[in-house]
N, C-alpha and C positions, 0 to 999 in steps of 0.2 A: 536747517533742521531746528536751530533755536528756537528761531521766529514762528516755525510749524507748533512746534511745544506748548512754548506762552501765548499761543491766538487758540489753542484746546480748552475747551471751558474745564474739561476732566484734568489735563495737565497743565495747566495756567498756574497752580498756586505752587506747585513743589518745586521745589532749590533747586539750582541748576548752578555747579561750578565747574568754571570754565580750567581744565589744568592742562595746562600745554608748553609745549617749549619755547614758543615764542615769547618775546618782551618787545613786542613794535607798539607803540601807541596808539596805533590807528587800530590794531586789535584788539585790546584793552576796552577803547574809546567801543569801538563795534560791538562787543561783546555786549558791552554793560547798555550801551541803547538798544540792543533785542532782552534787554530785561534779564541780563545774567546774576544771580547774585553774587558769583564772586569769581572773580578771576587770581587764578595763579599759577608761577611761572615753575614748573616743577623740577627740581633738582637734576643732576646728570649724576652725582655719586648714591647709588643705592638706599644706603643705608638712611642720608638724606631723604630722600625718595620718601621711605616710608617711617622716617618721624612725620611729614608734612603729611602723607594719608592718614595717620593715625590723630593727628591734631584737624584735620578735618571731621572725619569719623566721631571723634571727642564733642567738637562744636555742633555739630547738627544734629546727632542723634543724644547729648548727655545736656548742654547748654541752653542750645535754642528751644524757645518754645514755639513749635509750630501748631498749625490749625489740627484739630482732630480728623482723624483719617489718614495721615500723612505720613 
């Protein structure tokens, strides 16, 4: 599905972070060669959970500057 994404001329440029429960390297490693921009390993305790969504949310939509359109 990644690799579908990033090879779309229409969705090629927009963020893609990978958050999942896995921490194996070889995922990580995987992710970021289909052009992920960020990988992370998502908390098991809730409330964890969602400081890490909201510190995403903060960095891509308040921080980053992305292309227009996006």
């Amino acid at each position: 599905m990644l690799e579908e994404i990033k090879q779309d001329e229409n969705l090629k440029c927009i963020p893609v972070v990978i958050l999942t429960v896995s921490r194996a390297e070889e995922d990580v490693l995987h992710s970021y060669n289909l052009h992920a921009n960020c990988y992370i390993t998502k908390p098991v305790d809730f409330e964890k959970f969602m400081e890490v969504v909201k510190a995403i949310e903060s960095f891509w939509l308040t921080i980053v500057k992305l292309p227009n359109g996006l």
